[in-house]
LUMLO-969376 format. One line per 8 residues: their letters; for each residue x, y, z of C-alpha. Coordinates in Angstrom, 2 decimals. Example, Ala and Ser with C-alpha at 12.3 -4.5 7.8 and 13.67 -1.06 7.14 Angstrom:
BEGIN
as) 12.30:-4.50:7.80; 13.67:-1.06:7.14 $
END
This chain:
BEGIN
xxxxxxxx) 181.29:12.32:42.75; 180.92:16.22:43.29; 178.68:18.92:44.51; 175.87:20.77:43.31; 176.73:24.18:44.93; 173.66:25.89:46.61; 171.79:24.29:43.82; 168.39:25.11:45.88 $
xxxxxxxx) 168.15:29.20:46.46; 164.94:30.59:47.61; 164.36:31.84:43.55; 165.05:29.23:41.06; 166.82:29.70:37.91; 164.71:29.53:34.85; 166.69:27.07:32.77; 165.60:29.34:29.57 $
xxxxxxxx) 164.09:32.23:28.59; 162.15:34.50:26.01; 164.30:36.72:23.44; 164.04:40.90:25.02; 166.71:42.42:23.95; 169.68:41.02:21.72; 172.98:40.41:24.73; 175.66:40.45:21.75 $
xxxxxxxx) 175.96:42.22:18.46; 176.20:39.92:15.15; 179.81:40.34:14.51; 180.98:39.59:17.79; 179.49:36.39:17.56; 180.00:35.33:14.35; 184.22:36.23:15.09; 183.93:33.93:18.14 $
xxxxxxxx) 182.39:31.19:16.03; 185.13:31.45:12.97; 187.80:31.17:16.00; 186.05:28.15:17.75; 185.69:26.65:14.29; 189.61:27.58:13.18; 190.48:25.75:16.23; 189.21:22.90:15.42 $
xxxxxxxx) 190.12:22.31:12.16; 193.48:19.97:12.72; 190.81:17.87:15.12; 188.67:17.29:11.78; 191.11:15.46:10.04; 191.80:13.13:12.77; 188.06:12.38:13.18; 187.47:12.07:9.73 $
xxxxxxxx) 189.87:9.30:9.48; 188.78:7.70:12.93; 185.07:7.54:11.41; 186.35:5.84:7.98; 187.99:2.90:9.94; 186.39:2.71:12.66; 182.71:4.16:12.64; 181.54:5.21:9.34 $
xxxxxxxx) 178.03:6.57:10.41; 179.29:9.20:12.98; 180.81:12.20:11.93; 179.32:14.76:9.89; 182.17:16.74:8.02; 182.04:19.73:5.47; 180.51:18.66:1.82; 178.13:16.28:3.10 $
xxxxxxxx) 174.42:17.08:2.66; 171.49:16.66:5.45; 169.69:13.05:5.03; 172.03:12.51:1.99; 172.88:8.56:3.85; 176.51:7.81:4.98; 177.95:5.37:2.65; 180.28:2.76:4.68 $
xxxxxxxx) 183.38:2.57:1.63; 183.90:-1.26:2.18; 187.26:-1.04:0.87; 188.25:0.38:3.57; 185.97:-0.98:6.26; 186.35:-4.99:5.30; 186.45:-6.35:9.16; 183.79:-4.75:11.22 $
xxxxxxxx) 185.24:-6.08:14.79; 186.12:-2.15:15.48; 182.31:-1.56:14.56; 181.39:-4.30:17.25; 183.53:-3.55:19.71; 182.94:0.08:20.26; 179.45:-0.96:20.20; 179.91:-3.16:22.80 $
xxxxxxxx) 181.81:-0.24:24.85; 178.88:1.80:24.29; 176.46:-1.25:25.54; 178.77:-1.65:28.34; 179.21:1.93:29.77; 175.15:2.14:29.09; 174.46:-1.27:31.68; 177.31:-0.55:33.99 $
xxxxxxxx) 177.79:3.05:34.78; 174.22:4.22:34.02; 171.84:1.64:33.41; 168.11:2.57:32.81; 166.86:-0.62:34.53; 169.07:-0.34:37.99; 169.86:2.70:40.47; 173.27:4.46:39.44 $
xxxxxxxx) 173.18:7.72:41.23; 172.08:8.78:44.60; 172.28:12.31:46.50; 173.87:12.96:49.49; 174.86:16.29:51.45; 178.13:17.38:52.23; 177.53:18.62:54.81; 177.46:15.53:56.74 $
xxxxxxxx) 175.67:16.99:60.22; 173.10:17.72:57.93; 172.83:14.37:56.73; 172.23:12.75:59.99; 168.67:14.61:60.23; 165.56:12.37:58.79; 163.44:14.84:56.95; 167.23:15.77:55.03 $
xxxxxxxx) 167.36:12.46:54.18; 163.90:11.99:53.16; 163.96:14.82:50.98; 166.65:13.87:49.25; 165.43:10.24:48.47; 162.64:11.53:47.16; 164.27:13.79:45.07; 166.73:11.12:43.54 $
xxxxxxxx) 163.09:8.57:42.57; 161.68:11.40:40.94; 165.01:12.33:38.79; 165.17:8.83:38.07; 162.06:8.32:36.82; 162.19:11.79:34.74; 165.48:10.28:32.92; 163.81:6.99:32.63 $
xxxxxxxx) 160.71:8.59:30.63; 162.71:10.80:28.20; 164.90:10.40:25.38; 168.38:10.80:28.13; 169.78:6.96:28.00; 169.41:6.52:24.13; 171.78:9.92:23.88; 174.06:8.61:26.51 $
xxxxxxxx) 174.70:5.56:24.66; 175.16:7.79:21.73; 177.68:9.28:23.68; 179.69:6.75:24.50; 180.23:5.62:21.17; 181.28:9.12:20.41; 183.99:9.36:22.83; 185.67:5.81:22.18 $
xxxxxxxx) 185.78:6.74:18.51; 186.87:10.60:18.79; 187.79:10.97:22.23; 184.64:13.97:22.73; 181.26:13.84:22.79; 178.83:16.73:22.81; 175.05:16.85:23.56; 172.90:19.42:24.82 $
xxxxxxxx) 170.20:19.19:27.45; 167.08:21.16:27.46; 163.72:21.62:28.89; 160.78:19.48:27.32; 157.32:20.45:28.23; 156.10:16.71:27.43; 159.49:14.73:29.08; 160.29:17.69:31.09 $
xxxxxxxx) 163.94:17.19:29.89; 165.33:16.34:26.24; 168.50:15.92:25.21; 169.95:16.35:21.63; 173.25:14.71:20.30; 175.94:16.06:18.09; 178.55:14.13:16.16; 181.78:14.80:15.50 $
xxxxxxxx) 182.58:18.19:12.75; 179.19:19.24:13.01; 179.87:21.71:16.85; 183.12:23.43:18.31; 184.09:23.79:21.87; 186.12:26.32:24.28; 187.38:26.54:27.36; 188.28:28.04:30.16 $
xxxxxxxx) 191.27:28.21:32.50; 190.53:25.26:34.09; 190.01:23.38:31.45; 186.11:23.31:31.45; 184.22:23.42:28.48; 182.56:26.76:28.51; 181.41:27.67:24.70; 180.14:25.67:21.96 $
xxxxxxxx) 179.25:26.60:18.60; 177.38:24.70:15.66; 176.45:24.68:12.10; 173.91:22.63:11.10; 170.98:22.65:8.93; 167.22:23.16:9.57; 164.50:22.92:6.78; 162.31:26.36:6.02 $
xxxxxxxx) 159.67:25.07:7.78; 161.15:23.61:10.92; 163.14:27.28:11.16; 159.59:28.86:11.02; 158.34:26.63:13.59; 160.88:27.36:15.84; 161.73:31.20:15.02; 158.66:32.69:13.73 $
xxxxxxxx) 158.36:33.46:9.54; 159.57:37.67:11.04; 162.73:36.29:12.05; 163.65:34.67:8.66; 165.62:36.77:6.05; 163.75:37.47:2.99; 165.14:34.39:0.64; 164.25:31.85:3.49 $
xxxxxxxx) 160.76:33.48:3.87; 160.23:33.63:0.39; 160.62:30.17:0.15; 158.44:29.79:3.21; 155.84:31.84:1.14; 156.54:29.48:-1.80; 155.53:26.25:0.34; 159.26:25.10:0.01 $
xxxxxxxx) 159.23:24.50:3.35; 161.69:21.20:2.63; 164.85:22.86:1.70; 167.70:22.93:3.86; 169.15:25.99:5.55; 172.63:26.23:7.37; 172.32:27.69:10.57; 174.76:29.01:13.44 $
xxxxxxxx) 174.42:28.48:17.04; 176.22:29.78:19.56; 176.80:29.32:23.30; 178.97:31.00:26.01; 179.75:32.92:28.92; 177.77:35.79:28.85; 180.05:39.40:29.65; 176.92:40.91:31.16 $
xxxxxxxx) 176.21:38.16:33.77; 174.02:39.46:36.88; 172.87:37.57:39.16; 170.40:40.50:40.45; 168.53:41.23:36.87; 166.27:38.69:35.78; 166.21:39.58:31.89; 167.90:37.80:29.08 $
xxxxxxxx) 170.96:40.21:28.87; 171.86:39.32:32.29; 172.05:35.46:32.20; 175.19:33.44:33.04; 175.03:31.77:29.59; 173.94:33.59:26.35; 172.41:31.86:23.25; 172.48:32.85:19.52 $
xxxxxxxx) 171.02:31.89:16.51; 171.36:33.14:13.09; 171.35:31.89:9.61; 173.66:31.86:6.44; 173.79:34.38:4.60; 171.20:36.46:6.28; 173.75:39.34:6.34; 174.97:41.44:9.93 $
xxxxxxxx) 172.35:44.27:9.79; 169.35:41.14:10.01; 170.50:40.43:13.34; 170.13:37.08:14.98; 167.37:34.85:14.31; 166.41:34.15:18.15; 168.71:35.37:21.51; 168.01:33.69:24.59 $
xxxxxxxx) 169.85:32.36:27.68; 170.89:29.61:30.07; 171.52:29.87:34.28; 173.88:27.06:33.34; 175.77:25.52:31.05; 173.28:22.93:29.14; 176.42:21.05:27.16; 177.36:18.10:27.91 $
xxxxxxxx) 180.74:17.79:26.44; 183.10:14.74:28.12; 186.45:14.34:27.18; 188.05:10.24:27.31; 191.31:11.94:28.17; 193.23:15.30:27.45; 196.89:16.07:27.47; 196.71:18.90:29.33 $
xxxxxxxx) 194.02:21.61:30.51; 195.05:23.29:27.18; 193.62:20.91:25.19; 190.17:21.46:24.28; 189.37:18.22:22.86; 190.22:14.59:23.73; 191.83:10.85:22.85; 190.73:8.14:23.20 $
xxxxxxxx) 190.32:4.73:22.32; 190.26:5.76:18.86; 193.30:7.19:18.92; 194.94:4.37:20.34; 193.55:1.93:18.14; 193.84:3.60:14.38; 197.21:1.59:13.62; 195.87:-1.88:14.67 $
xxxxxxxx) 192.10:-0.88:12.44; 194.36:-0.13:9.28; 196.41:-3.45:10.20; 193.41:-5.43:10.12; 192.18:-3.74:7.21; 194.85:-4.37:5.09; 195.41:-7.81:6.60; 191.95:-8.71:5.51 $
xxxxxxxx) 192.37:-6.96:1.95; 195.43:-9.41:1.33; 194.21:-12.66:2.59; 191.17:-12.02:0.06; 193.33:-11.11:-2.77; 195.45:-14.36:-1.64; 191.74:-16.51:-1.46; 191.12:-15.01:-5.09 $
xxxxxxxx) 194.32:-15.68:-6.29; 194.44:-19.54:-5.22; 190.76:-19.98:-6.38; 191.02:-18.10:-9.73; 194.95:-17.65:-10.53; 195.65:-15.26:-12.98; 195.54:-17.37:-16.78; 197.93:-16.99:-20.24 $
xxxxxxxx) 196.63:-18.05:-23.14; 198.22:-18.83:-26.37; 197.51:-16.90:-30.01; 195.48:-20.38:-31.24; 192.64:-19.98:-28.47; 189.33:-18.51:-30.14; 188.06:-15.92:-28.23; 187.70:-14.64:-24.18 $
xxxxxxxx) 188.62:-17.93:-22.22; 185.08:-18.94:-20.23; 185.99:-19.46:-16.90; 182.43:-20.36:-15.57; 182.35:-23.88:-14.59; 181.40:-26.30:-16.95; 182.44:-23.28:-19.47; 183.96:-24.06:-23.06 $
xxxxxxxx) 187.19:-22.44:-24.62; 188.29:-23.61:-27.90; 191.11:-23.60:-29.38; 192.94:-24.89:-32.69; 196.48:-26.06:-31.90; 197.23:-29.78:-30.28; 200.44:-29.06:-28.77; 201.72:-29.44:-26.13 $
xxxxxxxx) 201.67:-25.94:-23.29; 199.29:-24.14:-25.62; 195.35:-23.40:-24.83; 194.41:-21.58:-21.73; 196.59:-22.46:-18.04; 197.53:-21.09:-14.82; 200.45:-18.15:-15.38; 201.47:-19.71:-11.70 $
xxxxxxxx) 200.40:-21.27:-8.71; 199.42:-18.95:-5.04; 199.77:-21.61:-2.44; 199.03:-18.80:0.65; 199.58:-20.12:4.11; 196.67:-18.68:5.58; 197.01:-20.41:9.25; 198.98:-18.09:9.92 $
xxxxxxxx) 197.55:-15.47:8.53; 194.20:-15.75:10.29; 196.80:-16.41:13.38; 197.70:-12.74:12.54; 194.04:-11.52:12.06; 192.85:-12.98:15.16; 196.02:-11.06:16.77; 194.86:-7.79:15.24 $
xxxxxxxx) 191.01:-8.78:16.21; 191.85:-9.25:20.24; 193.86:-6.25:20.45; 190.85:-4.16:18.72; 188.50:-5.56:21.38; 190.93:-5.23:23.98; 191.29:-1.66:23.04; 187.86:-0.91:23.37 $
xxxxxxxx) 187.42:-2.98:26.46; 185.01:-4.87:25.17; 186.44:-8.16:26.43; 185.26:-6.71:29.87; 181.84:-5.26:28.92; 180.90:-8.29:26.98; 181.38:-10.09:30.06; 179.02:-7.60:31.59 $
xxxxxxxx) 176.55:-8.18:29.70; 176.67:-11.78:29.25; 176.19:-12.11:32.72; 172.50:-12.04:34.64; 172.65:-8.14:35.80; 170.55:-8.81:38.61; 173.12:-11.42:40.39; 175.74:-10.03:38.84 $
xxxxxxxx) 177.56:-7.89:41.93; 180.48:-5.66:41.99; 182.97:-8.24:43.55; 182.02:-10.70:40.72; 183.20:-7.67:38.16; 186.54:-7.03:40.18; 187.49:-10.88:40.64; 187.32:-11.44:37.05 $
xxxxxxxx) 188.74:-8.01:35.73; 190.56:-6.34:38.38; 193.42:-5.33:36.03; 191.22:-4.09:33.46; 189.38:-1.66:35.83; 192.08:-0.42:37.17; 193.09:1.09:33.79; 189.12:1.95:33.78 $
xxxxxxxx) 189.44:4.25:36.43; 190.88:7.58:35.52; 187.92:7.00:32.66; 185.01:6.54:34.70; 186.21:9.16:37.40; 186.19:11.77:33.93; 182.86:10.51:32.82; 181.59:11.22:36.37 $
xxxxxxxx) 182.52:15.07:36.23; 182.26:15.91:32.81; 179.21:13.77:31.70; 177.30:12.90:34.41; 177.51:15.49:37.34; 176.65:17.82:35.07; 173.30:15.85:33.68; 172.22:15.30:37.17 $
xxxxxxxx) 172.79:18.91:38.01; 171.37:20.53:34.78; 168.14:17.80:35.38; 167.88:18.73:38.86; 167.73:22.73:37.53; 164.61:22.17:35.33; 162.74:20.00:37.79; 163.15:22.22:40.08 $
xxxxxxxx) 162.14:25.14:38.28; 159.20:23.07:37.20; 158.08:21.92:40.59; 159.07:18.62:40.19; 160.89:18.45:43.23; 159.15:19.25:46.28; 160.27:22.33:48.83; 163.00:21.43:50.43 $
xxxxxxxx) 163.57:20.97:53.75; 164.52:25.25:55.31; 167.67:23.79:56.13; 168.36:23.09:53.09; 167.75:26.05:51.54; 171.99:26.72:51.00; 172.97:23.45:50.99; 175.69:21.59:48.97 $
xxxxxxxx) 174.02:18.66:47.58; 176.85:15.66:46.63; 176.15:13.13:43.95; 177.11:9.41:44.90; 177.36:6.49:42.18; 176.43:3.16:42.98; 176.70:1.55:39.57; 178.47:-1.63:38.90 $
xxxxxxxx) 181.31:0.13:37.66; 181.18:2.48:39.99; 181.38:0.46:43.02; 183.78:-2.27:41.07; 186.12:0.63:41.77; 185.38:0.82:45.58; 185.60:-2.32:46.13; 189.48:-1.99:47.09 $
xxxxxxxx) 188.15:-0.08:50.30; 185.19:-2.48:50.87; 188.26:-5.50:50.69; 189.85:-3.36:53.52; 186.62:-2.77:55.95; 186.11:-7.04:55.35; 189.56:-7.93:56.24; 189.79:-6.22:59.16 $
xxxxxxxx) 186.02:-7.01:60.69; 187.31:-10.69:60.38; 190.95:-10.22:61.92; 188.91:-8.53:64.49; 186.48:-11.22:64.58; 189.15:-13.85:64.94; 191.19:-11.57:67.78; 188.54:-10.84:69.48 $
xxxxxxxx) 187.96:-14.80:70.33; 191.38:-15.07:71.25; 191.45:-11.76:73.51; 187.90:-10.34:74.34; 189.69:-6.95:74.80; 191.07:-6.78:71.20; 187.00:-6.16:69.67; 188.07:-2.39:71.44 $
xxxxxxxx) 190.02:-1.64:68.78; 187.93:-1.19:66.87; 184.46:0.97:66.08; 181.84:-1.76:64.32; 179.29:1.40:64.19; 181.86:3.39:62.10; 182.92:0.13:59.99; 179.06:-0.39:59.11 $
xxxxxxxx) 178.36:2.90:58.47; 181.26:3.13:55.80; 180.55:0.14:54.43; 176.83:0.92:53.67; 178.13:4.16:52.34; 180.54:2.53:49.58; 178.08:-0.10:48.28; 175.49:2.52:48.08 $
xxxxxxxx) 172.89:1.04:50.47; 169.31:3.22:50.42; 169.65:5.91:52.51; 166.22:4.12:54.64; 168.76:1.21:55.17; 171.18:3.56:57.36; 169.70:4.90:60.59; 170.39:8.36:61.66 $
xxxxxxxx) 172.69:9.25:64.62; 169.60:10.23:67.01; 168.04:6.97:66.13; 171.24:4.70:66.76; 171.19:6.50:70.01; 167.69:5.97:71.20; 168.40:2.66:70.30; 171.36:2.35:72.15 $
xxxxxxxx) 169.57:3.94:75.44; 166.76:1.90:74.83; 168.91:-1.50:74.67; 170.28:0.40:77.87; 167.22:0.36:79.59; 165.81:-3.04:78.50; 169.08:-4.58:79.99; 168.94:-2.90:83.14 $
xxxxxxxx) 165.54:-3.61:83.75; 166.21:-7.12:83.01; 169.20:-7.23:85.17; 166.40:-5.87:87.99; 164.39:-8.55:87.25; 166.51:-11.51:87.09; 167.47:-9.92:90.95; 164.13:-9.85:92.37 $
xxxxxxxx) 163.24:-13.20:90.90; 166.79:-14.35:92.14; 165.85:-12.73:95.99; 162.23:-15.00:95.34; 163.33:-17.51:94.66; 166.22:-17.27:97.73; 163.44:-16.35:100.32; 161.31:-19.33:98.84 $
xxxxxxxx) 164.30:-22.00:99.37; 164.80:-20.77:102.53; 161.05:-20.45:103.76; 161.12:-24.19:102.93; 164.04:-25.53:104.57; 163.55:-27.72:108.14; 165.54:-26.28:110.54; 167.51:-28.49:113.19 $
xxxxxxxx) 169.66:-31.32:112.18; 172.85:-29.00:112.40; 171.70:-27.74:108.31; 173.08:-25.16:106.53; 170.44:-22.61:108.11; 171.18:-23.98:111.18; 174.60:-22.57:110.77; 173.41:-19.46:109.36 $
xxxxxxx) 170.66:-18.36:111.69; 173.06:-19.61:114.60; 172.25:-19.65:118.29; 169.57:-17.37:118.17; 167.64:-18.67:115.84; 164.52:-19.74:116.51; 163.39:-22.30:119.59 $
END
């Protein structure tokens, strides 16, 4: 979880805005992007190898050409479990930690005083329905699988996240080679640069035909509006940030575009800006904060994917050996021997050992080579998890419940975590917050509350996964409700111990219960006075119908016969 901080100021932030004046000169930028892009380079070879055995249709490395179709080089890729399994990781991160079809994410304050007050709570309930829906109606979930695959295979994913004036939000993915990323101190992905390619006519579309340098608009003017033109984009922190000027120089983020070969004095072929940083760019796992990009499964898993490759390229060869054996044939056979069945060879000679036969015999023992396959096969899926998200998945999502997830794979989640708890602050907060920006600043999201105005706003997930790995603090709260259950009918006094208000409370808070579902602190207490009062007045009542019913018994009694009353009203009772 973490905090939007004073994510709702009296002036929203425009997510983007129109070009005014260029923020950064032309060779500035384009020294930043050669140094993002030198950086990277030892990452490329790594990928490029983790795409050819593992994912051959991700990645997009220098020499290929746009819509020129990956070819998957079976030679190398004979066994496709890696294929399955990371998309099975992908399937499984999609249903578990942000499925479209189930809540994942609900808002909170950190402030917790502030919490406690209705219309708060209200507000920000209504505010989570409406995100929902928003990511539920744009293209958000298909990326995020996307992105999943991305990071098992090379550890970092990259998407960007913009305003859509049909969706309201649209996000666009990048694959591995084709963007570059920096950082900052902390280790946050600040910057992120790209080269891709855009066809004459889309860059007209999206640039205006005065923007283009003169080849691209000549071919513009030629109709070619189908050829392909590299272009450079870059994004980062902006040197002339103010927050008090409202024009493009001044913007937190700054965004540039220009094209190859247009030369420096052209300029840029659109500047604009961003209040925040619209990347999306999770990591599976660095090293340290110095490390700009990630590992992850990928990484982990290249020896085993070669071992299985070349385990499968020998058992063939071994299959094709036994089946067709390699043949000798003497000088007295006519011709190419005809192996087809039912085929003829002829030859001249009667003697014995001459003709056409077997140069030797492959007897393989391929138990236990598939014994070794299978090995290879499990640790691949292993690897990738997929042994636990295939369970997922397998199972009926709407019965399926957290506790069912962490009694069958505790172990497994427990590795999960440090993952999840990354994909929380890198991928997600960040898509919540940067949604949450352009809804707001497109009135999607009604005024809050005035005391919200400042206010922190924390980000709770109640996935599967999410509370699989709370469930080790909902096993505590359990345990000790029933050992105070089971004291308490021993000793009445030991139930003291121990607040059930405070044990709900945090319980509903862990599964993610609607915020409806928990009443506020004003309302448990009118409750409480009410309950109060009803006793009381009972108590009252049960007294004067106790006094009746007294008076009546003793309005009925006959005195004399040395009674009770007798006793009672004593000698001067009545004559």
């Amino acid at each position: 979880m973490d905090n939007f901080e004073s994510l709702i100021p009296k002036n929203a932030p425009v997510p983007e805005r129109a070009q005014k004046v260029p923020p950064a000169d032309r060779k500035k930028s384009e020294s930043r992007f050669a140094a993002l892009k030198q950086e990277a380079r030892p990452w490329l070879l790594v990928w490029k190898e983790l795409a050819a055995q593992m994912r051959p249709t991700r990645g997009f490395f220098e020499g290929r050409n746009p819509n020129d179709g990956q070819k998957v080089d079976h030679k190398v890729l004979l066994d496709n479990t890696p294929v399955r399994a990371i998309r099975t990781l992908a399937a499984g991160f999609t249903s578990g930690l942000s499925s479209p079809s189930r809540p994942w994410f609900k808002l909170g304050l950190a402030d917790l005083d502030a919490m406690e007050v209705s219309e708060n709570r209200e507000w920000l309930e209504t505010a989570g329905m409406r995100m929902a829906a928003v990511f539920a109606g744009s293209n958000i979930y298909g990326v995020l699988h996307s992105i999943y695959e991305e990071i098992a295979v090379f550890g970092t994913a990259a998407a960007i996240v913009v305003s859509d004036f049909k969706t309201v939000i649209r996000a666009r993915l990048f694959t591995a080679g084709e963007y570059y990323l920096g950082t900052d101190s902390d280790g946050r992905v600040n910057a992120f640069a790209r080269e891709y390619y855009m066809t004459v006519g889309q860059m007209e579309e999206m640039f205006g035909a005065d923007k283009l340098c003169r080849t691209t608009r000549a071919l513009f003017d030629d109709n070619k509006v189908d050829k392909h033109i590299k272009v450079f984009h870059l994004i980062e922190k902006n040197p002339n940030y103010s927050d008090e000027r409202a024009d493009n120089q001044s913007m937190a983020y700054s965004s540039c575009y220009w094209e190859q070969g247009s030369g420096v004095e052209k300029g840029f072929l659109r500047v604009s800006g961003f209040n925040s940083m619209p990347v999306l760019a999770p990591r599976w796992d660095t090293t340290t904060s110095a490390f700009t990009y990630g590992y992850g499964p990928g990484h982990d898993g290249l020896g085993d994917c070669k071992m299985l490759q070349k385990l499968q390229a020998e058992k063939l060869m071994a299959l094709a050996l036994m089946n067709k054996p390699p043949l000798q044939a003497d000088a007295t056979v006519q011709g190419v021997p005809n192996m087809m069945p039912g085929g003829v060879t002829r030859s001249s000679s009667v003697a014995p050992n001459t003709g056409v036969r077997a140069s030797y015999q492959v007897q393989p023992d391929l138990s236990n080579m598939d014994a070794t396959i299978n090995q290879s096969q499990r640790a691949i899926i292993a690897n990738f998890y997929a042994d636990l998200f295939a369970m997922l998945m397998q199972q009926d999502q709407r019965a399926m419940t957290a506790r069912e997830v962490v009694e069958r794979h505790s172990e497994r989640l427990l590795l999960l975590g440090p993952v999840l708890e990354r994909l929380e602050s890198e991928l997600l907060d960040p898509l919540i917050a940067r949604a949450f920006e352009i809804m707001l600043e497109a009135g999607l999201i009604p005024e809050p509350p005035e005391g919200l105005r400042d206010a922190d706003i924390k980000i709770t997930y109640i996935s599967i996964l999410a509370q699989a790995q709370k469930m080790v603090a909902l096993t505590g709260i359990e345990q000790a409700v029933a050992f105070t259950a089971h004291a308490a009918a021993i000793d009445p006094e030991a139930a003291d111990a121990s607040d059930m208000v405070e044990a709900v409370e945090a319980y509903n808070d862990l599964i993610g219960a609607p915020p409806k579902f928990s009443r506020s602190k004003e309302k448990q207490a009118e409750r409480k006075a009410a309950r109060a009062e009803a006793q009381a007045a009972a108590q009252q009542q049960a007294g004067i119908a106790q006094a009746a019913e007294t008076a009546k018994t003793l309005g009925d009694t006959q005195l004399g016969g040395n009674s009770a009353l007798d006793a009672l009203l004593g000698p001067t009772g009545p004559k």
